[in-house]
C-alpha positions as CSV (number, residue, x, y, z in Angstrom):
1,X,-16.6,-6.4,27.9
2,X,-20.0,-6.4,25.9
3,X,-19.9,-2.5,25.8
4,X,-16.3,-2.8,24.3
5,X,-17.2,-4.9,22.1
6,X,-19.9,-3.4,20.8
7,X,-17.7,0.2,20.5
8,X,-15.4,-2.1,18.6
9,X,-18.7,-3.2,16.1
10,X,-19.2,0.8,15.9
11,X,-16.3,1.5,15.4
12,X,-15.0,-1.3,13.0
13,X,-18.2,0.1,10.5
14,X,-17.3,3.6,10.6
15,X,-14.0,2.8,10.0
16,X,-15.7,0.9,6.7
17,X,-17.2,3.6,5.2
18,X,-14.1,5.4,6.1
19,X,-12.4,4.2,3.7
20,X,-14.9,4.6,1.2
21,X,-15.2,8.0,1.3
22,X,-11.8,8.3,1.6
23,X,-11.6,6.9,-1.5
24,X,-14.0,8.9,-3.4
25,X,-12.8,12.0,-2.0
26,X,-8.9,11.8,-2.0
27,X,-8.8,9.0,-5.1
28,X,-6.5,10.3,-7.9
29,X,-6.3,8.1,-11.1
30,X,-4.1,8.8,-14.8
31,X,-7.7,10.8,-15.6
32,X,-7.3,14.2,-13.3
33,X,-3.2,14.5,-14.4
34,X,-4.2,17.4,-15.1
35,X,-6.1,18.8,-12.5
36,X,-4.4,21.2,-9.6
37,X,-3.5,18.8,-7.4
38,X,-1.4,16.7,-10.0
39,X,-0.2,20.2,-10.8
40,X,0.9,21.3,-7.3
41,X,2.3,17.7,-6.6
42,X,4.4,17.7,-10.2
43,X,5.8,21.3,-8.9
44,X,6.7,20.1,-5.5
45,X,8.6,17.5,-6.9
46,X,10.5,19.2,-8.9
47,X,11.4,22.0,-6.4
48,X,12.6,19.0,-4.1
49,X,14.6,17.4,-7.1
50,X,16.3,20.7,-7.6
51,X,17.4,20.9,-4.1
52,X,18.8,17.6,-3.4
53,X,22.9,17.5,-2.4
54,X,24.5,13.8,-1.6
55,X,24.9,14.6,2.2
56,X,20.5,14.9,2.2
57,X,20.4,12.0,0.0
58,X,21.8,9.8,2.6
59,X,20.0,11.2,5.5
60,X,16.5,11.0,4.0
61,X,17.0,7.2,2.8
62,X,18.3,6.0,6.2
63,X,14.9,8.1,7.6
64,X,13.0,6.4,4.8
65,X,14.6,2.6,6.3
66,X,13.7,3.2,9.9
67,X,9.8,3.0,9.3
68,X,9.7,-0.8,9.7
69,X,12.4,-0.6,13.0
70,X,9.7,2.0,14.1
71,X,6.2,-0.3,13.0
72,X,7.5,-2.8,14.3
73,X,9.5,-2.2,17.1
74,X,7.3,-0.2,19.6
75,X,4.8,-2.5,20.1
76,X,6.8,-5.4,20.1
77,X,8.9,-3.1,22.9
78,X,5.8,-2.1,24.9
79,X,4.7,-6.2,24.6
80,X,8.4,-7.2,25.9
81,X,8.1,-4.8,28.6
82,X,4.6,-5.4,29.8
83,X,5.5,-9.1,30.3
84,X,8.2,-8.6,32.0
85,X,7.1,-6.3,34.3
86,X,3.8,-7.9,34.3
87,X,2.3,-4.5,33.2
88,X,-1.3,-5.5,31.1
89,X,-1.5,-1.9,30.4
90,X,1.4,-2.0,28.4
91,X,0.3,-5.4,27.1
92,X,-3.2,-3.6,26.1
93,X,-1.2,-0.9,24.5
94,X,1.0,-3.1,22.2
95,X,-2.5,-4.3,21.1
96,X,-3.9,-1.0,20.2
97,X,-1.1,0.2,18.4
98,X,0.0,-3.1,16.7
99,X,-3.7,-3.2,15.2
100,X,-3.5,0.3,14.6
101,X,-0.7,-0.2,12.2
102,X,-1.7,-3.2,10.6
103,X,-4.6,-1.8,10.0
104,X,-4.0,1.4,8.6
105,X,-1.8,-0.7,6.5
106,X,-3.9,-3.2,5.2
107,X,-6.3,-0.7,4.3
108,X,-3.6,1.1,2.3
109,X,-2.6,-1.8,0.4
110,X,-6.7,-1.8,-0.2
111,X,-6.9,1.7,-1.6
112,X,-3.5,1.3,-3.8
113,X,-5.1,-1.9,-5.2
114,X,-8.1,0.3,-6.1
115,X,-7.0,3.9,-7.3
116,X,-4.0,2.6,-8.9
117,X,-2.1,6.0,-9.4
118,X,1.5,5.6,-11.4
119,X,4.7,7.2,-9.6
120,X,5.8,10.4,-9.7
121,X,8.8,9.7,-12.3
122,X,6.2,7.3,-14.3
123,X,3.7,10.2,-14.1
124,X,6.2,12.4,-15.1
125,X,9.4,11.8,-17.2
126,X,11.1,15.1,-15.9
127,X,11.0,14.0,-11.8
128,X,13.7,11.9,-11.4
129,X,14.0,9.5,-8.3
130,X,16.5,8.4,-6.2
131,X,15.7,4.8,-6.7
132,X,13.1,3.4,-8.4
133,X,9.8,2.3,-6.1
134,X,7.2,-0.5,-7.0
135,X,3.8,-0.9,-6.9
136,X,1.6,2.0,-6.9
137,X,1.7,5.4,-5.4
138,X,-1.4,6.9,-3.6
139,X,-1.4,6.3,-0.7
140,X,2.1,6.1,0.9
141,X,2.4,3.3,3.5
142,X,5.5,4.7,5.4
143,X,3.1,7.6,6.1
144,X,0.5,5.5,6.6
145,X,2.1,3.2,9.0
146,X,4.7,5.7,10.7
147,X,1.5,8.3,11.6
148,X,-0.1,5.3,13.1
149,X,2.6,4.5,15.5
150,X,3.2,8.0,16.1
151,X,-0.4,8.9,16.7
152,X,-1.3,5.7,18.5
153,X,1.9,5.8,21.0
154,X,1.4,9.8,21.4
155,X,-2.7,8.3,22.5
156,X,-1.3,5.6,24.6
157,X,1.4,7.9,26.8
158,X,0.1,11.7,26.1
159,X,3.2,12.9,27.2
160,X,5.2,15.8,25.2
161,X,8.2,13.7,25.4
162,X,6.6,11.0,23.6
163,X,4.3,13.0,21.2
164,X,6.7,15.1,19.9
165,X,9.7,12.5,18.3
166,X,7.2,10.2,18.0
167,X,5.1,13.2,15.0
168,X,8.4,14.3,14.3
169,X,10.0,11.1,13.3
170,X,6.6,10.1,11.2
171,X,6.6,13.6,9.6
172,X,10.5,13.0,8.8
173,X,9.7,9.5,7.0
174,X,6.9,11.0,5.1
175,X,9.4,14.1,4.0
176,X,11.9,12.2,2.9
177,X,9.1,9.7,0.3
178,X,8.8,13.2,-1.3
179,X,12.6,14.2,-1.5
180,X,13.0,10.5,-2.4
181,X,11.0,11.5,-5.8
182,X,8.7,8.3,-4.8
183,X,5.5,9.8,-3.7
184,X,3.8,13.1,-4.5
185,X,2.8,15.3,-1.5
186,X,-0.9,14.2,-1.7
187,X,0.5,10.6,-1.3
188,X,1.3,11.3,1.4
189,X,-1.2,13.6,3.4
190,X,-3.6,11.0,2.3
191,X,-1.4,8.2,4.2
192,X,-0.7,10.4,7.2
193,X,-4.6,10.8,7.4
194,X,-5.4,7.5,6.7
195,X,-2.9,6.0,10.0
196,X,-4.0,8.6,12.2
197,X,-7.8,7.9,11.7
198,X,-6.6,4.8,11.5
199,X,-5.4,5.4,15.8
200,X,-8.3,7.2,16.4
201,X,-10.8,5.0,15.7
202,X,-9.1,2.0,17.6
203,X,-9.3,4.3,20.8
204,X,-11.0,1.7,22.6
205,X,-8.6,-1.0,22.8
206,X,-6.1,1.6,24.3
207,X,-5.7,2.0,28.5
């Protein structure tokens, strides 16, 4: 129990100065709109505005709803189950990736309070959304959050029949914030490496 704890102290520090760095490195602001990346995001954008038919439209904003089902309801899933097969593994590994999720998303709500980067359609008059999001954009919680299921649950049960939906429903999420016109491609890489650091570094609550 102490060495656990202790790997959680470790761990909970790195995880700190993480985020820092994260910040510094991957931090875009109204300053660099002009710099390669804003360019290569604006481009992408526009590409995927340009390709957009009704039929995608509706597929990519019911992918773009199920994060929360997803969040949500796998851990809550795994809890049910291990109680009522009176499984603690699967009661440990409702833990791990609850807090994997919750934290990856607390820390994103951290980093959007602190770079404070506009939308892609306030950014950029000519990308036009499909709705219009709030708050701020870098970095995207449905990536954030899905990857940390995803990566957590894949670290949990390292079967291929879990890994793969599990990455492919996370990567479909994060897709469709881009074909959404609410999050620039950067957006979301940065989210997508943000939850699955986010599982890797709570590795030690998972059996």
């Amino acid at each position: 129990m102490n060495y656990c704890k202790a790997n959680l102290n470790k761990y909970f520090w790195f995880f700190l100065a993480a985020i820092q760095l994260f910040i510094l490195v991957l931090g875009i602001n109204t300053v660099s709109a002009q710099s390669q990346i804003q360019q290569f995001d604006d481009r992408v954008m526009l590409d995927l505005q340009a390709t957009r038919t009704p039929g995608q439209t509706d597929v990519m904003l019911f992918l773009s709803k199920t994060y929360k089902y997803g969040d949500i309801g796998v851990p809550a899933a795994l809890l049910a189950g291990g109680i009522i097969r009176n499984d603690w593994r699967m009661r440990e590994n409702s833990l791990y990736i609850a807090s994997s999720t919750a934290i990856s998303y607390g820390a994103m709500l951290l980093i959007k309070h602190l770079v404070k980067r506009r939308r892609p359609f306030v950014q950029n008059i000519n990308i036009v959304p499909v709705y219009r999001a709030s708050s701020t954009s870098f970095p995207s919680g449905h990536a954030a959050s899905t990857f940390s299921t995803a990566v957590a649950l894949s670290k949990a049960y390292p079967k291929w029949y879990v890994i793969a939906p599990s990455l492919l429903w996370a990567g479909s999420v994060s897709y469709s914030r881009m074909y959404l016109g609410v999050h620039y491609p950067s957006d979301v890489t940065a989210g997508a490496v943000l939850g699955t650091g986010t599982a890797f570094l709570l590795q030690p609550l998972k059996r």
